[in-house]
C-alpha positions as CSV (number, residue, x, y, z in Angstrom):
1,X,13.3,-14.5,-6.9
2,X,14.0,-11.0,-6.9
3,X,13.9,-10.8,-11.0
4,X,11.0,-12.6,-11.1
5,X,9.4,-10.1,-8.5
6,X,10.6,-7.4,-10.4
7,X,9.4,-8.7,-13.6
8,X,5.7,-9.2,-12.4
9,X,6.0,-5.6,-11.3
10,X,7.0,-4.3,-15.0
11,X,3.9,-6.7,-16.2
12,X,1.1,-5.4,-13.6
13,X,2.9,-1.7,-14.8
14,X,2.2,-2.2,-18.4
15,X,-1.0,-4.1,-18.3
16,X,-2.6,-0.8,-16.6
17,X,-1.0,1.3,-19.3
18,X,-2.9,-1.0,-22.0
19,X,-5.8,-0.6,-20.4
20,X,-5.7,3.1,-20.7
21,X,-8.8,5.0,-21.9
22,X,-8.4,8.3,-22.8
23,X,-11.2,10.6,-21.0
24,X,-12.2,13.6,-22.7
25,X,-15.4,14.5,-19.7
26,X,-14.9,12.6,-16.3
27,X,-17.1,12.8,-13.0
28,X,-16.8,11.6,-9.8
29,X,-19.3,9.3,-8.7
30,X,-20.8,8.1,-4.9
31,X,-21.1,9.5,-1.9
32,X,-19.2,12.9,-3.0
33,X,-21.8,13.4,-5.8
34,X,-24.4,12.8,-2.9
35,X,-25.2,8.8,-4.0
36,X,-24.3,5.8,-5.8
37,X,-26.8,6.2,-8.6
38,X,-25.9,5.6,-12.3
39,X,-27.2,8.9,-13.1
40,X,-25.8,10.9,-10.6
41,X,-22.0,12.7,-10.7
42,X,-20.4,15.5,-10.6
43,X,-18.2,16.4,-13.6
44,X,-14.4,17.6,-12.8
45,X,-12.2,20.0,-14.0
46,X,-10.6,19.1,-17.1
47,X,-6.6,20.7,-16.4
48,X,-5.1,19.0,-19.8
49,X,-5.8,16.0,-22.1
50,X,-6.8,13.3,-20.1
51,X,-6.2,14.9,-16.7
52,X,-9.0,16.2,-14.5
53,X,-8.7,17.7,-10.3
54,X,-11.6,17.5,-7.9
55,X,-11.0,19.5,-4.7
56,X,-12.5,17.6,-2.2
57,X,-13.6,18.5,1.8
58,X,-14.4,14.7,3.2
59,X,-16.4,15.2,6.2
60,X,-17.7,11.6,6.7
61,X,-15.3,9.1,8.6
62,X,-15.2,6.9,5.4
63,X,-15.9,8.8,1.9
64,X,-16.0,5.5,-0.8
65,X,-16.2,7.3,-4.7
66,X,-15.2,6.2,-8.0
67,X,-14.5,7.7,-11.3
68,X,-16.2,7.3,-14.7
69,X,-16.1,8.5,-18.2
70,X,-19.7,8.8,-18.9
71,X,-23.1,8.3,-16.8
72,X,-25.8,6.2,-17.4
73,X,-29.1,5.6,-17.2
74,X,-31.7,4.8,-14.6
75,X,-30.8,2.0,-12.9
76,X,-28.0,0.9,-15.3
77,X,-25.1,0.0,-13.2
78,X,-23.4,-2.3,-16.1
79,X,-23.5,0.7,-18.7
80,X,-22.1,2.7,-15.6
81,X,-19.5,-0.2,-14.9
82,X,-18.3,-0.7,-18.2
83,X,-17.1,3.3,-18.5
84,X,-15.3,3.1,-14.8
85,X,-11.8,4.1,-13.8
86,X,-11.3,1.6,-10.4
87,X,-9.2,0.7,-7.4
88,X,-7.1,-2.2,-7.7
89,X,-9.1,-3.5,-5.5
90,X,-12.2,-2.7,-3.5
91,X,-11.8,0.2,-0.8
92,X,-8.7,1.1,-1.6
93,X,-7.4,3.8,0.6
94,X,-5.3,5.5,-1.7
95,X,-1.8,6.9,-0.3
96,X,-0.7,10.6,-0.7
97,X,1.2,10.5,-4.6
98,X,0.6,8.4,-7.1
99,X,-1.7,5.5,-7.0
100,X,-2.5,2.7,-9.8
101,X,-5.1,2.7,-11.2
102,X,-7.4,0.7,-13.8
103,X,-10.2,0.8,-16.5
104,X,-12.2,-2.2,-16.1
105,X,-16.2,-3.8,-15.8
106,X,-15.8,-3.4,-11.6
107,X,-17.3,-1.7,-8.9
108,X,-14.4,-1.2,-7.1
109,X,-13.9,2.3,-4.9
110,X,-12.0,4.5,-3.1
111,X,-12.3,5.2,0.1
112,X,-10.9,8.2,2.3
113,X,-11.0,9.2,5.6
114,X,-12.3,12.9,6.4
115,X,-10.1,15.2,5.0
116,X,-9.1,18.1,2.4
117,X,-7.5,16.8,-0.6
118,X,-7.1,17.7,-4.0
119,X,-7.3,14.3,-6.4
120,X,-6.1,14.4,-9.7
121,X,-6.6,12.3,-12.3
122,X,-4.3,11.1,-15.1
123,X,-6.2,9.0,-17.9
124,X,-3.1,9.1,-19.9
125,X,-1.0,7.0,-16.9
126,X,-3.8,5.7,-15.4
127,X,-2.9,7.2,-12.0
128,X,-5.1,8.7,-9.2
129,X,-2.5,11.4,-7.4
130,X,-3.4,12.3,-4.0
131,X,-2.6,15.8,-2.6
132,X,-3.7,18.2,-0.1
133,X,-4.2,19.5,3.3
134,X,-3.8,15.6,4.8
135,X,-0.8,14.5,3.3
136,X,-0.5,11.1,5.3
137,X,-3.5,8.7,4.8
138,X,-4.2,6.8,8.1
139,X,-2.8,3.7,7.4
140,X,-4.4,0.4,6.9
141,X,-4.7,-2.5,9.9
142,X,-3.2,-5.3,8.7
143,X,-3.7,-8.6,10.6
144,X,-1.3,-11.6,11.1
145,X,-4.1,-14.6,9.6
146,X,-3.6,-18.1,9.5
147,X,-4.3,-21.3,11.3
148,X,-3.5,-20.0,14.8
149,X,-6.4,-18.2,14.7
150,X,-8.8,-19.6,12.2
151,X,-7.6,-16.9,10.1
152,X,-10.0,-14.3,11.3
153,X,-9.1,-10.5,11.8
154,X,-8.9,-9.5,15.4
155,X,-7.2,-6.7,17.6
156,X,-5.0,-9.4,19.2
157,X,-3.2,-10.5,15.8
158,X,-3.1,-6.4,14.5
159,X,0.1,-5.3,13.4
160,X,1.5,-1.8,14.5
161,X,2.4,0.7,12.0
162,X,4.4,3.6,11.9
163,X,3.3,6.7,11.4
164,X,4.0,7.3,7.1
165,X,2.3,3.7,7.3
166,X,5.2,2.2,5.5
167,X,6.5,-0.3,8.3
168,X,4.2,-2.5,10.1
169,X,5.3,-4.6,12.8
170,X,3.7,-7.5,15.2
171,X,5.0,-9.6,18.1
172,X,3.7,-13.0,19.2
173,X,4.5,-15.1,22.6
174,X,5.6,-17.3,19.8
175,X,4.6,-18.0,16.2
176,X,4.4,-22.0,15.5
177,X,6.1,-23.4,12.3
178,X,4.8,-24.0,9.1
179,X,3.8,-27.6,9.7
180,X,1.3,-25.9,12.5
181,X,0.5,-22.4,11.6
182,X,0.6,-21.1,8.0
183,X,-0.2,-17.8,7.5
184,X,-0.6,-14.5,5.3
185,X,-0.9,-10.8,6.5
186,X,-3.5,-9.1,4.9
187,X,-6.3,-6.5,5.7
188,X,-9.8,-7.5,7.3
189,X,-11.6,-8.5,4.5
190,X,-8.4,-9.9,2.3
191,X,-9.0,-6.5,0.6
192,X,-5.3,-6.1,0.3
193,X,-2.9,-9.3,1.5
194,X,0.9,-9.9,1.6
195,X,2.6,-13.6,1.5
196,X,5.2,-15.0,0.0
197,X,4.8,-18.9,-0.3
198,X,7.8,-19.6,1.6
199,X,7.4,-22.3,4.4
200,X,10.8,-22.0,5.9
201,X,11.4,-18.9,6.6
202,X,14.0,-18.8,9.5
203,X,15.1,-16.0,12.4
204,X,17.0,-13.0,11.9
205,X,16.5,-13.4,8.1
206,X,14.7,-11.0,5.8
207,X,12.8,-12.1,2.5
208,X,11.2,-10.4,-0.4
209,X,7.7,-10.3,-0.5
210,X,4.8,-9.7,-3.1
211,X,1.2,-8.8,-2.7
212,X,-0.7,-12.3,-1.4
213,X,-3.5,-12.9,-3.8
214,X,-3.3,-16.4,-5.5
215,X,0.2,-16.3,-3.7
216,X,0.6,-19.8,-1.2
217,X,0.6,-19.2,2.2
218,X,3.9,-18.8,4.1
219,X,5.3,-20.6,7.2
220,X,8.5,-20.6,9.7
221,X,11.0,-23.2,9.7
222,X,10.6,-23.8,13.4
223,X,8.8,-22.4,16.3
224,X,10.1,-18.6,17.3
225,X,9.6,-17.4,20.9
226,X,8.9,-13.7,21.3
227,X,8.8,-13.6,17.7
228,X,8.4,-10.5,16.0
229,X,7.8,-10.1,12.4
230,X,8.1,-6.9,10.4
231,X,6.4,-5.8,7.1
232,X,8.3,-2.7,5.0
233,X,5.6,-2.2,2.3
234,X,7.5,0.4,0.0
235,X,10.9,-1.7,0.1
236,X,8.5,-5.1,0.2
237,X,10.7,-7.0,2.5
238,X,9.7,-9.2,5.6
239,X,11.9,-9.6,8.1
240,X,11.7,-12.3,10.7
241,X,13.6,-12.2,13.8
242,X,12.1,-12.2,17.5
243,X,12.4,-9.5,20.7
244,X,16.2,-9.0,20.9
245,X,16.5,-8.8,17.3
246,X,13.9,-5.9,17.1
247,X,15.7,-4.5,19.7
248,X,19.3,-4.7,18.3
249,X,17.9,-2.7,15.1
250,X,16.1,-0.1,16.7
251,X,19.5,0.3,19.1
252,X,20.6,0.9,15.5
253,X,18.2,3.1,13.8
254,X,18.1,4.8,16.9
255,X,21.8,5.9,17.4
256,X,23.0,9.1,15.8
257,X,23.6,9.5,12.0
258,X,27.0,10.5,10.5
259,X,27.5,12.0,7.1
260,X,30.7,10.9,5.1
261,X,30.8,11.9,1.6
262,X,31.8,9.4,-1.3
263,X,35.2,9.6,-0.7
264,X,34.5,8.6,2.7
265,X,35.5,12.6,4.6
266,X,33.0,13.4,7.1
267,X,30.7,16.3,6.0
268,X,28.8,18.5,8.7
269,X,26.1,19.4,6.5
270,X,25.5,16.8,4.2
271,X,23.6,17.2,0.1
272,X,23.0,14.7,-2.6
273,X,24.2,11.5,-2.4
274,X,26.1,10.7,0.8
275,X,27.4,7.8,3.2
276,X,24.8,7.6,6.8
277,X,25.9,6.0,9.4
278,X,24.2,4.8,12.4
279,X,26.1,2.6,14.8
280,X,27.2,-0.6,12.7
281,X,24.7,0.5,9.9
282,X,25.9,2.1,6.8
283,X,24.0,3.2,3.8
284,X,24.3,5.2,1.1
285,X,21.1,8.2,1.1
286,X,20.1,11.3,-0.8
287,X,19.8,14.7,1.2
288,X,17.5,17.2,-0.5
């Protein structure tokens, strides 16, 4: 599964780099320019071929803008869509670095929360790279959805995240098994979703997952009390275990680290590539 996942990565990769368009003017379009009007943008600084920064001072608590290559006229949003650089999907909240992105006949934005930030833009890559004075993006709410609760968004079924939004996490009084509750985990509005199309997944196990759309839905082999299920969007892994398994691993992450080197001599001030320990957890990590 894992080379297949892998695989559909390198396609998505190269289909946005075939899609690449070249811009030689670009302008930001929206709310920043002051409205979503075909006519109205304001062009950006062009810093090299293809590449362009907008310094931007978000006051608003959601700022939604797009990116395009060359107005149009009155009322022409198709001639304005068919010249857009878009979100992978509509309001995106882009995450500090790099961020896909695509040149295609949509209307889907950006979105931002109130903030400084300094957004470049890379025609040649096709990537939107988010800088500035907020360099962690509030996070997205994700929801656990499925037939427990009619799959509808609600505070109740929200995960937790952590603050670098990287690691969500959501406990249950008990999540039913597949034959009873399928389910995805996705945003309120299915703008972004996460599944995996397995329908046995069992306790104390971790599996790979993809983004959801046109994925099946995903399921537990049997009923788990106190269950617990956490989401690690950069390493795309779910884990499912329940209450004293959450606790057993944040016992671990929690315990103090120790540095060996390679050949496995304990170094007080560990660089580069090094052995961390942390109770019965050992990994191998770079230290800038």
């Amino acid at each position: 599964m894992k080379k297949l996942f892998l695989t559909a990565l390198a396609s998505i990769a190269m289909a946005s780099a075939a899609n690449a368009v070249v811009a030689d003017r670009l302008w930001i379009i929206g709310e920043p320019a002051g409205a979503w009007d075909p006519t109205v943008g304001i062009e950006l600084s062009k810093v090299s071929d293809g590449v362009f920064v907008y310094e931007a001072d978000f006051k608003a608590e959601k700022t939604s803008f797009g990116f395009v290559n060359q107005l149009a006229g009155p009322g022409d949003w198709d001639g304005l869509k068919a010249h857009r650089y878009v979100a992978p999907a509509s309001g995106t909240v882009p995450v500090e670095g790099e961020n896909e992105m695509q040149y295609a006949n949509s209307d889907y934005c950006w979105d931002l929360p109130a903030g400084k930030y300094t957004l470049t833009i890379d025609t040649n890559t096709m990537k939107l790279i988010l800088g500035g004075d907020t360099p962690v993006v509030k996070p997205a709410t994700l929801y656990f959805l499925g037939d427990t609760n009619n799959w509808a968004a609600s505070e109740e079924y929200a995960f937790t995240a952590n603050e670098e939004g990287t690691v969500y996490t959501y406990k249950a009084t008990v999540i039913r098994s597949a034959e009873d509750c399928q389910f995805k985990i996705a945003t309120d509005g299915w703008a972004t979703e996460y599944s995996n199309g397995i329908q046995n997944m069992r306790l104390n196990q971790v599996y790979e997952i993809g983004p959801g759309a046109g994925v099946d839905n995903m399921g537990l082999a049997e009923d788990i009390e106190d269950a617990v299920l956490v989401l690690d969007i950069k390493a795309m892994t779910l884990t499912v275990t329940n209450t004293a398994g959450a606790a057993a691993v944040e016992a671990e992450t929690e315990a103090p680290a120790e540095y060996f080197n390679l050949q496995g001599v304990r170094v007080a001030e560990p660089k580069g590539l090094v052995i961390c320990r942390r109770g019965a957890k050992v990994s191998k990590v770079i230290i800038r």
